[in-house]
Structures are given as structure tokens and as C-alpha cells.
N, C-alpha and C positions, 0 to 999 in steps of 0.2 A: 504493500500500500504506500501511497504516497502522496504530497499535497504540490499545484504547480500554481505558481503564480508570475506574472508577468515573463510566461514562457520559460517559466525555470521549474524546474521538479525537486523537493524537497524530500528526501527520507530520512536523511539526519540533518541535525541542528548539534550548534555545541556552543557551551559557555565558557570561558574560564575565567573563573575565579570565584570562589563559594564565600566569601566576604559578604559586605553590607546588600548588595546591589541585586548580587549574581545568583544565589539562589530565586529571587523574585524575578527576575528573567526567565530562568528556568520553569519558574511557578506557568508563567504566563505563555511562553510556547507550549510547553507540556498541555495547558486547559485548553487552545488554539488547536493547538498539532497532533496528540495524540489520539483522537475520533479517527484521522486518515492514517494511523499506524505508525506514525514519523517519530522517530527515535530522540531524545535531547539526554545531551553529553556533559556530563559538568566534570572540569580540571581543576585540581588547585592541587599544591603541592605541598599543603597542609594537613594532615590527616583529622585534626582535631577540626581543621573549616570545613571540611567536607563533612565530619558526621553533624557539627553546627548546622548548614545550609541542609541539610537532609532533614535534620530533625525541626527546620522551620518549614520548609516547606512541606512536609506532613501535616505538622500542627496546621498551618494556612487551609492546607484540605479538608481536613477531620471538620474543624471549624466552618467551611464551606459545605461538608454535609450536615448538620447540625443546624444550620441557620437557613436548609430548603436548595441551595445553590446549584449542590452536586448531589449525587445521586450517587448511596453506597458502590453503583457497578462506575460508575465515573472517576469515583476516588481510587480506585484498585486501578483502575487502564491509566491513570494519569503520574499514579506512581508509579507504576511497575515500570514507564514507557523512560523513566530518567535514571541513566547509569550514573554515579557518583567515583570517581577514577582521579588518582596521582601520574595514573599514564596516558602520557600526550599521545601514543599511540592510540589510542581508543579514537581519537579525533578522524582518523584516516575515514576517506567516506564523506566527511562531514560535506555540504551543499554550502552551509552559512555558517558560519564561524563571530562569534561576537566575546572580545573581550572585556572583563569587568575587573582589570585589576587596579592597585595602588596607581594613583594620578605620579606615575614618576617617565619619562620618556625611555631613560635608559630601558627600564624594566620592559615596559611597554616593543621595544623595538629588538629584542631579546626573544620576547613571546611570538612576536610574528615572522621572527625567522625559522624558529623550529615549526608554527603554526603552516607555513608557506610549504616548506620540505614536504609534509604528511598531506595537504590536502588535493585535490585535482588543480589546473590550471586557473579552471573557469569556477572554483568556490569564491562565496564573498566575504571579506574579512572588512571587521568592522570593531570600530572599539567606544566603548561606553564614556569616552574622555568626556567630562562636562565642559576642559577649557583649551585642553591644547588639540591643535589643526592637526587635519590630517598630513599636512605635507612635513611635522615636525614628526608625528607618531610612523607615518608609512616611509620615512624618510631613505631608511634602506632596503622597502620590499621592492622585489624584482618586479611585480606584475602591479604598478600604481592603480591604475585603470579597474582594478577591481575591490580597492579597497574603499574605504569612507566613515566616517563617524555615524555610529544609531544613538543619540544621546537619551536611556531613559528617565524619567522621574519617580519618586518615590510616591504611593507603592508600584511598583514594577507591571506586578499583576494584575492590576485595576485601574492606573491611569493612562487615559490613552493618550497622554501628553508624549512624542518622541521627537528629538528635533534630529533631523537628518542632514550633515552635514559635509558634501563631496569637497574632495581635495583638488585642486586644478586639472591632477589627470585620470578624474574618475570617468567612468566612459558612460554615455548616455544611457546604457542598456542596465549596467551596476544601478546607476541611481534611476530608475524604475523597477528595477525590483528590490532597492532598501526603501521605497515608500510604504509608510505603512500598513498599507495593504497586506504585506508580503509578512507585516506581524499581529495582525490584526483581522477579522473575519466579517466587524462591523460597524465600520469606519465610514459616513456617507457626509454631506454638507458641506463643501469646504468653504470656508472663505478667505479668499485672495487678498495678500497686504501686498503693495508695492510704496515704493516711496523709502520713508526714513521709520514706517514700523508704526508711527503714530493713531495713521487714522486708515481705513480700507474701505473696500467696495465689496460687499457680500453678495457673492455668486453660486447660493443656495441652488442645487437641485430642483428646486420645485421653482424656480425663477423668479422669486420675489427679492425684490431686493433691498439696501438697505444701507447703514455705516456701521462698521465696531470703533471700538476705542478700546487698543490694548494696555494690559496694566500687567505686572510681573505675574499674576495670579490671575485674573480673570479678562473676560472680554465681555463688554459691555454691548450689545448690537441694538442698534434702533428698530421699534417693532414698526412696517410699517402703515400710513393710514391712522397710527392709535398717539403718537405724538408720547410714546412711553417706552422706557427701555426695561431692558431686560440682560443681567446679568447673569453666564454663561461659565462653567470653570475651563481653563485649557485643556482640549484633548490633543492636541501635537502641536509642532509645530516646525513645517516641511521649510529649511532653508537652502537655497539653490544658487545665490549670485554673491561673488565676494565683494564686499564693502573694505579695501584697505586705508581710506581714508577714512576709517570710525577705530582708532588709536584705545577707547574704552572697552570696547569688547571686540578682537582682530577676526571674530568669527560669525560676526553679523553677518547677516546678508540682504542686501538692497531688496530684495522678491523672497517674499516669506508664504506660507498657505497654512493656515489653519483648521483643520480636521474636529470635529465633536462631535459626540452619539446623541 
């Protein structure tokens, strides 16, 4: 079995790093991916963070059946479907590769050489940096073009905030299948920021239109017709164009897209 999206076929997935982040990653492909059979892979090379990240990400379950969410037969497929391994071997196979280690570069650029070695040509490798660019973390991978930042938010497995961030030689076909679609199963309404991020044009699906006003936390969109707004929390947030003249954040981007359920 296996799940395709934006022309790419997934039967494994893999995370590394069973820290803060990565088992809720984990959480969230596993409840996505494993209905269509697809395997997810968690690395660390800690033994103690891996029975850690295991033993939250069960609890996170258990507690998902308990409150209606999932479904005793749900809870079983979704755990059984996540290997918990110190061996970077296990990675081989992997489709989509996302790292979630220590915000440190060296580390970071260490992980995706041996990550690179093990996986097919055309896997996409991705790392969960919340600040450094891709062209600092993929600085020595061989195959640029298929790498890119998936940036997600806390919790992992419930917000569907990710900000997706290509490096200059990411290739147009990579960054269509790291939009969230590709993490995500119900994802619809985007609305389109251009400009400096402040203010947008909402290009709802159903064709109504509108303005948001973004804030760190939420978007504000005018309902319209009703002269009333309506506050919204982030569900992603898809960035595509570099801005190197915004010196406060080097990883803005001029053309941003906003995703909520």
C-alpha cells in the first residue's frame, strides 16, 4: 500500500530526531499515512529519546481514543505503523525524509550526508529549522534541488500551521510536493499574501472574497457584505519568494499562502 501525492508515491516516511518536535511529527504522519499502509521511521541516536518520543506518542493516542478521536482499531495501525531505531539504516527506502534535530548547522549538515548516502536520488529531504535557510543547512548536499525546509508548529499533530521554505535551488516539482498537501489530507481555502505580509486578498475556494490582517498568531479576514470580522488561528503558512532585503527575518518571503481547515 501506499499514498501519492503531487505525482510522488509514499510508503515510507522518516523522522529524525525523537526530541521536542519529532515524535509529534511522527504522531501526525503516522494518523495521515498509516490508513494507506505507509511506514514512518523515527532516528535518534539516543536511546532514552526514543523510548521518550514512543512513550508520548502513545500516550497522545491512548488519549485520542478516550476522548472519541480514534478508534481502538486506529490506535493499534497507527502505532504498530512507526519503527522507533538508532539505525540510520532503517531510513533506506525512505520517499520523504524530515529532520527535527538541535537548531545547530554543523549537526544538521552531518545528518544529511549520511541521510543522502541511504536514500534514493529523487527522496525529499527536509529539515524542521525554524530559522536557519536552506542554503546554510543543505549547504553541502549533493542533490540541492530536492531538498527544503517543512517548518512545523507546536502541537505537530494538530496544527496545521507549516511554513514551507525552498532554498534557491529547490526545483519546482520538490516544492509541490512539500506543500502541505503532501502532509496533510484536509487542507482547503487558501488565502494568498503578496506584498510585505501585512495585508492580503483572500482567494477562498468558494470565491468570495475578502482582506486578512496577519498577526504572529492569528488572521483576522473580513466577512464579506457583514462589515464584521472574524478571527481565524494559522493553519500554514506556504512561503515561496526570497525577500533578502528584510535583514529581521533572512527567511521571509515576499508571496506567502495561507492554508486553514
Amino acid at each position: 500500500m501506499s499514498f501519492t501525492h503531487a505525482g510522488r508515491t509514499l510508503t515510507k516516511v522518516a523522522v529524525i530526531g525523537s526530541g521536542q518536535i519529532g515524535p509529534d511529527i511522527a504522531l501526525y504522519f503516522t494518523k495521515v499515512l498509516s490508513p494507506f499502509g505507509v511506514q514512518t521511521i523515527v532516528v535518534d541516536v539516543s536511546d532514552q529519546a526514543l523510548a521518550n518520543g514512543k512513550a508520548k506518542l502513545e500516550k497522545k493516542v491512548a488519549k485520542g481514543v478516550e476522548s472519541g478521536a480514534f478508534t481502538a482499531e486506529q490506535q493499534a495501525q497507527m502505532v504498530a505503523a512507526v519503527t522507533w531505531t538508532n539505525d540510520y539504516q532503517k531510513l533506506a527506502g525512505a520517499e520523504l525524509v524530515v529532520e527535527a534535530a538541535t537548531e545547530n548547522k554543523e549537526l544538521k549538515g552531518k545528518i544529511f550526508a549520511q541521510v543522502e548516502a541511504l536514500v534514493s536520488p529523487d527522496a525529499i529531504l527536509c529539515s524542521n529549522s525554524s530559522h536557519l535557510e536552506p542554503e546554510v543547512i543543505f549547504a553541502n548536499t549533493k542533490k540541492k534541488d530536492r531538498s527544503g525546509v517543512v517548518h512545523y508548529f507546536f502541537p505537530a499533530e494538530r496544527n496545521l500551521m507549516v511554513e514551507v521554505v525552498p532554498g534557491a535551488e529547490t526545483a519546482p516539482a520538490t516544492l509541490r510536493a512539500q506543500r502541505p498537501r503532501i502532509l496533510s489530507t484536509n487542507i482547503h481555502n487558501p488565502i494568498s499574501v503578496s506584498g510585505t505580509g501585512c495585508r492580503a486578498h483572500s482567494t477562498h475556494s468558494d470565491g468570495v472574497g475578502g482582506t486578512a490582517a496577519i498577526s504572529r498568531s492569528r488572521v483576522r479576514r473580513a466577512q464579506p457584505g457583514t462589515g464584521t470580522e472574524r478571527t481565524y488561528g494559522f493553519s500554514c503558512l506556504w512561503a515561496v519568494k526570497h525577500a533578502p532585503d528584510m535583514p529581521r527575518n533572512p527567511r521571509f518571503r515576499l508571496e506567502t499562502r495561507l492554508l486553514r481547515t
